[in-house]
C-alpha positions in Angstrom: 35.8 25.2 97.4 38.2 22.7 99.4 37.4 20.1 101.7 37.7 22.2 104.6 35.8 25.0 102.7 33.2 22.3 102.3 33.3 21.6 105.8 33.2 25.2 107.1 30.0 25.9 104.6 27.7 22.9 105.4 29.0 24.0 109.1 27.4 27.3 108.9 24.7 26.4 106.5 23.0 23.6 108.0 19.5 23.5 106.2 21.5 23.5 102.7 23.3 20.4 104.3 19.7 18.4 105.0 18.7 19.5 102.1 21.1 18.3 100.2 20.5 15.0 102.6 17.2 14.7 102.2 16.8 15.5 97.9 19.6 12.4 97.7 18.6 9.6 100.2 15.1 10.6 101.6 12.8 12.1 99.4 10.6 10.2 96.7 10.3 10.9 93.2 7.1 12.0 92.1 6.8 9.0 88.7 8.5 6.0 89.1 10.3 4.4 86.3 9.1 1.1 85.6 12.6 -0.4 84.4 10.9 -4.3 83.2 8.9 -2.2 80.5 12.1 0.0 79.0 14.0 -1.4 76.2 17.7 -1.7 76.3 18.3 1.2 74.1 15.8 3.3 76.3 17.9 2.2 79.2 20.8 3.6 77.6 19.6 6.8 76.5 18.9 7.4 80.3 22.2 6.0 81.4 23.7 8.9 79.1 21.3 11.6 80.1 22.7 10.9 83.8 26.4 10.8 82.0 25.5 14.6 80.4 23.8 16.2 82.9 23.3 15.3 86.8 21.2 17.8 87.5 18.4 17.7 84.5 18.8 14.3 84.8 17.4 14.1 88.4 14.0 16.3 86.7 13.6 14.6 83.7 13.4 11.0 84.8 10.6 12.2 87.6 8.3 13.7 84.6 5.2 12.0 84.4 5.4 8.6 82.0 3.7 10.6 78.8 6.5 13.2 79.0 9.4 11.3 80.5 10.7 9.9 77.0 10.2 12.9 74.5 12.2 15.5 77.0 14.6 12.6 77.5 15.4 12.1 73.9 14.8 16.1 72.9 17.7 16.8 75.2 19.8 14.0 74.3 19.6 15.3 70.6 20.3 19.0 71.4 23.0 17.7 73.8 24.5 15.8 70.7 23.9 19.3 68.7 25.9 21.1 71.5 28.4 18.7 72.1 29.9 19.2 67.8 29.3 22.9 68.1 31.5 23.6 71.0 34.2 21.1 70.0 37.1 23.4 68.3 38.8 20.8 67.3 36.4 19.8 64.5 37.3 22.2 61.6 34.4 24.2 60.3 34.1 22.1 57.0 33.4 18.7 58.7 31.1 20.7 61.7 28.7 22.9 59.7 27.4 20.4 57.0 26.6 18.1 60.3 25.2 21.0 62.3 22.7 21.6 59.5 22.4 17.8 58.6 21.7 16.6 61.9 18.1 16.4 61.9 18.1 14.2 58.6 20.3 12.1 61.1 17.4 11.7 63.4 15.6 9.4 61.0 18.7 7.6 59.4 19.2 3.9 61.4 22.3 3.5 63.4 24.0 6.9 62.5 27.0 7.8 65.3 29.7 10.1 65.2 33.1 9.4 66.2 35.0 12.8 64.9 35.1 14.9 68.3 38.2 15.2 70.7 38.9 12.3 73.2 39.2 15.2 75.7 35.3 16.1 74.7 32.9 14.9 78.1 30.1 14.1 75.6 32.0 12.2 73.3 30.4 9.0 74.0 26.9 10.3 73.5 27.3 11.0 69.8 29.8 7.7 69.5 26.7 5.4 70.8 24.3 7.8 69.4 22.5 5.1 67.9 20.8 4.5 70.6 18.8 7.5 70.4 17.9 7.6 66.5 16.6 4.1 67.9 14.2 5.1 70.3 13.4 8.6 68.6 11.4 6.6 65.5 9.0 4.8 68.5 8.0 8.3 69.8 4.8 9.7 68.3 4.5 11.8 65.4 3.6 15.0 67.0 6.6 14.8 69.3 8.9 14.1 66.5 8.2 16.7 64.5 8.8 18.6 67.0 12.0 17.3 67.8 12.8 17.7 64.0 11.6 20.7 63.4 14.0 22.6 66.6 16.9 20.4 65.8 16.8 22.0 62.1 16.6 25.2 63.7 19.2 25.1 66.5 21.7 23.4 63.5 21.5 26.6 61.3 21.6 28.6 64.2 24.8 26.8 65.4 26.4 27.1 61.8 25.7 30.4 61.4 27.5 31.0 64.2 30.6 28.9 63.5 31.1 31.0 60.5 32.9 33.5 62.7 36.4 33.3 63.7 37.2 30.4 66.2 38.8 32.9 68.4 36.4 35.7 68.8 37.6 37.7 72.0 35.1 41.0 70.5 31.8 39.1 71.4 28.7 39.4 69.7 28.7 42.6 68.3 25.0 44.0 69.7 22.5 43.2 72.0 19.9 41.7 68.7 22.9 40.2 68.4 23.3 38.5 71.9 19.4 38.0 71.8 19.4 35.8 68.5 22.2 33.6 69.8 21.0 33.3 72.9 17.7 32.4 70.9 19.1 29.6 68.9 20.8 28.1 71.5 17.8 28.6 74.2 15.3 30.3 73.0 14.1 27.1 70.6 14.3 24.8 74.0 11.8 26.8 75.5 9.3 26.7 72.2 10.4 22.6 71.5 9.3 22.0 75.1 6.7 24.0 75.3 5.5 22.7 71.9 5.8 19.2 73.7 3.5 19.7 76.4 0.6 21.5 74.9 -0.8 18.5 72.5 0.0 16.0 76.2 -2.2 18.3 78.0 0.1 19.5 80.8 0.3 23.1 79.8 -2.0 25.9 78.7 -2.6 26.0 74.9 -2.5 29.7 75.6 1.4 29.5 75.6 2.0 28.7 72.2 0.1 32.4 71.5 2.8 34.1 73.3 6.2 33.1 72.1 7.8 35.8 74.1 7.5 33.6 77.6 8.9 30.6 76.3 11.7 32.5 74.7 12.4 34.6 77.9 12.2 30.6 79.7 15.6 30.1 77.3 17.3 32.7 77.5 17.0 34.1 81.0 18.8 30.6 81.2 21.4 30.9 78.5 22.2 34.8 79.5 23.0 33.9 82.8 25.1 30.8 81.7 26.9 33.3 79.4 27.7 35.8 82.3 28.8 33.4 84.7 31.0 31.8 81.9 33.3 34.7 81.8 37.1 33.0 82.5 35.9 29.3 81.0 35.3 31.3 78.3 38.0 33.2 78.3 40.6 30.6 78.3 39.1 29.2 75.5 39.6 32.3 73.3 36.2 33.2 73.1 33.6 35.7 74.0 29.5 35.6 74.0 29.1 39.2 76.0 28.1 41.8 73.4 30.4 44.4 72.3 27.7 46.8 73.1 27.4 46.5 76.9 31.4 45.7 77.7 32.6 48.6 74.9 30.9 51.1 77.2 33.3 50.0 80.0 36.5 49.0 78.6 38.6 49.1 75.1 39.2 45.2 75.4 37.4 42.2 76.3 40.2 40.4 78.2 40.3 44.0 80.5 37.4 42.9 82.3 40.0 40.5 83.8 42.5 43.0 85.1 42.3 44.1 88.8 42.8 47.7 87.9 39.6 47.4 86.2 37.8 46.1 89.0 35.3 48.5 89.2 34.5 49.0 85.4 34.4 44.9 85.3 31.8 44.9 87.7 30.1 48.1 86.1 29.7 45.7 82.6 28.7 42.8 84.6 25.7 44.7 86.4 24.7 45.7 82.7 24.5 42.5 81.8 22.4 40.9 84.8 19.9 44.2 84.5 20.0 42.9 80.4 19.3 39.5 81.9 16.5 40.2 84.9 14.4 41.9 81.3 13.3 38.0 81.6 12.2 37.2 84.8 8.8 38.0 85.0 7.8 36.2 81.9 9.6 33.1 83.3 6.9 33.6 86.4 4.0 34.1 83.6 5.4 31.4 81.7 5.2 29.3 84.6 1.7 30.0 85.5 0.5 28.2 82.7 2.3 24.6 83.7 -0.6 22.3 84.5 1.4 18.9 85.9 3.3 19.0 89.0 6.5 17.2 87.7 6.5 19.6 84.4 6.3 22.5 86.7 9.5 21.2 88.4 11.1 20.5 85.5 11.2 23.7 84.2 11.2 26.0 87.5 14.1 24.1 89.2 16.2 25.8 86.4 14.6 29.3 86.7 15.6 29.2 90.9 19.1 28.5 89.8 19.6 30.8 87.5 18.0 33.6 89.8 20.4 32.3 92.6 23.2 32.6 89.9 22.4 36.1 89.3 22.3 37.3 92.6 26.0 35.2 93.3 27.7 37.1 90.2 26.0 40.3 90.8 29.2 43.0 91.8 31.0 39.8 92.7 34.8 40.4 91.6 36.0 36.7 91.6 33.7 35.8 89.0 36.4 37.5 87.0 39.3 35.5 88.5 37.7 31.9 88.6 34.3 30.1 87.9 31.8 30.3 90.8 28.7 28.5 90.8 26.1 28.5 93.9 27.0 25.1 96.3 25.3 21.9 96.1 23.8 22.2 99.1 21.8 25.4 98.0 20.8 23.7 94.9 19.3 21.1 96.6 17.7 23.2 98.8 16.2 25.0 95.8 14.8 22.0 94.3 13.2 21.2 97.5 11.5 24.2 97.8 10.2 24.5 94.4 6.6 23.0 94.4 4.5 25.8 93.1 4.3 29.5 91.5 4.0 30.8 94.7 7.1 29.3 96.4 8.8 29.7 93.1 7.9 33.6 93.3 9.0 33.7 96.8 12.2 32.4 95.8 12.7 35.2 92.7 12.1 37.7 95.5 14.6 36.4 97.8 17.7 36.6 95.6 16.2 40.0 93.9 16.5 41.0 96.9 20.1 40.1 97.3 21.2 41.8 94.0 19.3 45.2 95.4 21.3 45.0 98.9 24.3 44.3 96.4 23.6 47.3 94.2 25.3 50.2 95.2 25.0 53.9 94.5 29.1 53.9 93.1 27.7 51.4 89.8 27.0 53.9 86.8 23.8 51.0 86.7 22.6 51.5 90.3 19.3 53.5 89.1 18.2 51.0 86.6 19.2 47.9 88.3 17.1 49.5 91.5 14.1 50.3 89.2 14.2 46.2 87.4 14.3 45.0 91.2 11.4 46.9 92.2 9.4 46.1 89.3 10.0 41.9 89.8 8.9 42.7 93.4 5.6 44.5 92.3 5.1 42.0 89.6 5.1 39.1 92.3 3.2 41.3 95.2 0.3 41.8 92.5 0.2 38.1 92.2 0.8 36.4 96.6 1.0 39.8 98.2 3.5 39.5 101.5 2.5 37.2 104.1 3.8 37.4 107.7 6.7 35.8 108.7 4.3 34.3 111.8 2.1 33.0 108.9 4.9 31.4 107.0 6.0 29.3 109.9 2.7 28.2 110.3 2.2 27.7 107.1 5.5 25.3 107.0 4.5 23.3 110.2 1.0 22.4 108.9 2.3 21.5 105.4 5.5 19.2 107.5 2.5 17.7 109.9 -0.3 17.2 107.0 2.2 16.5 103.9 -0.2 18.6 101.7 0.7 22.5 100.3 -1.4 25.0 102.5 -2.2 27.8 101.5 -3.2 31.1 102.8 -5.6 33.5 102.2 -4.8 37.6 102.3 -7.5 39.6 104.1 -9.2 42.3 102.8 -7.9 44.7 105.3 -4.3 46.4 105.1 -1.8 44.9 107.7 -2.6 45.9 111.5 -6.0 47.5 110.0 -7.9 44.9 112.7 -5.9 46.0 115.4 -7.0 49.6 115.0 -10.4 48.3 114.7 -10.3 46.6 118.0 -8.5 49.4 119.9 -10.6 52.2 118.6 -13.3 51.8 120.5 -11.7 51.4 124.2 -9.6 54.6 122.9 -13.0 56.4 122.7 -14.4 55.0 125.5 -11.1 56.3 127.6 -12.0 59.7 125.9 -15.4 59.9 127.1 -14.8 59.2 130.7 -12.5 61.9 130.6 -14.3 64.6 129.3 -17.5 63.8 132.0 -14.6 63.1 134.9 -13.5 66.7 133.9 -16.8 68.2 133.6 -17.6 66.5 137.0 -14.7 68.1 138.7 -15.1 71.4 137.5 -18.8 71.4 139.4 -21.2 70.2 136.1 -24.5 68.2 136.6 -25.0 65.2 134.6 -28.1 65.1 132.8 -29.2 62.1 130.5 -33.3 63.9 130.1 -34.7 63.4 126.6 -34.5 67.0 126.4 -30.6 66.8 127.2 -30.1 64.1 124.3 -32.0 66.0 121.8 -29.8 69.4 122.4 -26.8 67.4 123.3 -26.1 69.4 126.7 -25.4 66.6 129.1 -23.3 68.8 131.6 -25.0 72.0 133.1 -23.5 74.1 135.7 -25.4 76.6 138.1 -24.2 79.6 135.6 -26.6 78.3 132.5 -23.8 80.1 130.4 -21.7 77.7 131.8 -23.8 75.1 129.7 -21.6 73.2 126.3 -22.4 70.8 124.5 -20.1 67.5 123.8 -19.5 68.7 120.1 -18.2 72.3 120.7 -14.6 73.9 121.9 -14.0 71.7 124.7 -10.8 73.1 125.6 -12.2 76.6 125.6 -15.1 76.0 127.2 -13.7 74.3 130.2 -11.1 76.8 130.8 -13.7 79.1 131.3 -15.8 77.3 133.0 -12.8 77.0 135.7 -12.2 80.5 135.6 -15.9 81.2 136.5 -15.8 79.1 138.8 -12.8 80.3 140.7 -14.2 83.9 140.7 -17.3 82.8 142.2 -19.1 85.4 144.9 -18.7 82.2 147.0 -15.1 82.3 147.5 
């Protein structure tokens, strides 16, 4: 996006502009660093986690003091993993014995690595990475095993895949395929972390049980990374879409980039976010379980972004043409309205809802991908069923006035069920004035007698034939009873 791009955007999206304002110069972290208590090596592990990533950087300094360390030094160490593993320049002989090596490194004083490209934006990290081996052997022993333990996996993970041809335009050949990359690379983040905050107390033990949510945490992630990623990766010679889902649409990987297969491009890429939305509702489930505010941020702020990804690529043809990520400005915004499942959930349902206006009958996909949207949407509605929009700005003004989360309470009674409630009554009432008004025209008697209220004949007419009751034919009866009454003797 240009500068006057830039301009034009902020121009038209002014909240994404004060967000973006406000997350950068107004707002205050949640934990405070206390910079006269950090060593100088822990000073320079954070200085590189703000070099390596700006925007987990932001979340992981604001974790609470227990967890602030072990995240930063977990992702500084699968950073470093990441950083050999996707340099090409390192031939496979020097790159796989250090892939699977690298959590001996861990533990081995003043280890570095100076072997990547001077072109590699991490380079520095593994060149200084002393620093970290410093400040990993001070963390506990339950976090470093942990550490250890995902490091050792993610290495073999990364080898194992590095035994492939450096330029792979085919993909991974299957969807298990695709699933146990995406686990190595991802899908161990989600158990390290989650493995992390269990024994600290600030998740639900309960997680641990059910490996699937924290895998589906990584690699909802990684999918989406991996289907925005299309041209990066393709000018690198590579390909991490499986040969399963793009075969069905074309006879070549690098076809999905020609404009005469537009439509089958964006045929395979609607296959692939329906593969990836198979995630999102254990990302909600996963998140239910977070018990500290600034883990919950931590790890939804991702989840929002990758949702918002989705919905960007979804049937969008210049995803094929150039990289596109979601502006600043709406990241920003995201993180600022992340606080809890239930704004989190609100969020999933706003871009799902994107990506079903998106989906159109002409995608061979537009059935299923319907279906998967429909079923996030009834999966969140069983958990904060729909509030009014009235409500909502309420519910914003008191939470802006008070500073506190408010939240509100359904009622038991479907929407607009009250209103009947409270207009019933005057409609039966209305009703009842009109059928005596009537029977008074016509020439009845009112008659409120004991005796009338035990037969339930209020109106009687001189012609005792004339007589009904409130709970017969109405209509018929006073038809005749106008009849009768035009054909009287007396007329």
């Amino acid at each position: 996006m240009g500068r006057i791009g830039t301009i034009w955007h902020y121009t038209t999206h002014p909240y994404q502009l004060r967000a973006m304002l406000h997350w950068k110069h107004l707002r205050d972290p949640l934990h405070f660093r206390n910079e006269a208590k950090e060593s100088a090596e822990l000073k320079k592990c954070y200085e590189f986690l703000e070099l390596t990533s700006r925007s987990f950087s932001a979340v992981i300094l604001e974790l609470q003091p227990e967890m602030r360390v072990p995240v930063a030094l977990f992702y500084l160490v699968l950073r470093g993993l990441d950083t050999i593993e996707d340099d090409m320049t390192i031939p496979n002989d020097v790159k796989i014995p250090i892939l699977q090596k690298f959590y001996q490194f861990l533990e081995t004083p003043g280890w570095t690595f100076d072997g990547n490209s001077p072109t590699e934006k991490d380079r520095q990290l593994l060149v200084e990475f002393h620093f970290v081996v410093t400040e990993f052997a001070k963390l506990k022993d339950v976090y470093k095993d942990v550490i250890r333990d995902i490091a050792k996996q993610m290495g073999e993970g990364m080898a194992e895949t590095c035994r492939k041809p450096a330029e792979n335009l085919d993909g991974l050949p299957t969807i298990a395929d695709y699933d146990r990359y995406c686990f190595y690379v991802a899908g161990l983040v989600g158990e390290g972390l989650t493995r992390l905050f269990v024994p600290a107390g600030v998740a639900n033990p309960g997680l641990l049980t059910r490996p699937h949510l924290y895998i589906s945490m990584g690699l909802f992630l990684q999918k989406v990374n991996i289907i925005r990623d299309f041209r990066e990766d393709l000018v690198d010679k590579r390909s991490f879409y499986p040969k399963e889902i793009w075969g069905l649409y074309v006879d070549k990987y690098t076809d999905l980039g020609l404009p005469e297969n537009e439509e089958k491009a964006l045929a395979c890429l609607s296959h692939l976010v329906l593969n990836a939305l198979d995630h999102a509702d254990d990302c909600l489930y996963y998140l239910a379980g977070l018990r500290d505010q600034s883990v919950y941020n931590f790890c939804a702020i991702p989840q929002v972004m990758a949702i918002a990804t989705l919905a960007l690529v979804f049937r969008n043809p210049e995803m094929f043409k150039r990289n596109v990520k979601i502006p600043k400005g709406e990241a920003c915004e995201l993180m600022m309205e992340v606080g809890n499942l239930r704004t989190t959930c609100d969020i999933f349902k706003k871009y799902i809802a994107i990506i079903r206006k998106k989906n159109t009958p002409k995608d061979p996909n537009f059935l299923e991908v319907a279906v998967k949207c429909a079923k996030i949407e009834q999966f969140i509605e069983g958990i904060y069923p729909t509030i009014s929009k009235k409500q909502k700005e309420e519910k914003r003004d008191m939470e802006l006035k008070t500073g506190k989360t408010v939240y509100i309470e359904e009622g038991f009674m479907p929407k607009g069920f009250g209103t009947i409630l409270l207009i019933l009554p005057l409609i039966l009432f209305v009703f009842a004035n009109m059928v005596f008004l009537t029977a008074f025209v016509i020439g009845a008697k009112l008659d409120f007698s004991t005796e009338a209220f035990n037969t339930l004949t209020f109106f009687k007419f001189d012609n005792e034939s004339m007589a009904f009751d409130i709970f017969g034919d109405t209509t018929e009866r006073v038809v005749e009873a106008v009849t009768k009454t035009l054909t009287h003797e007396e007329l």
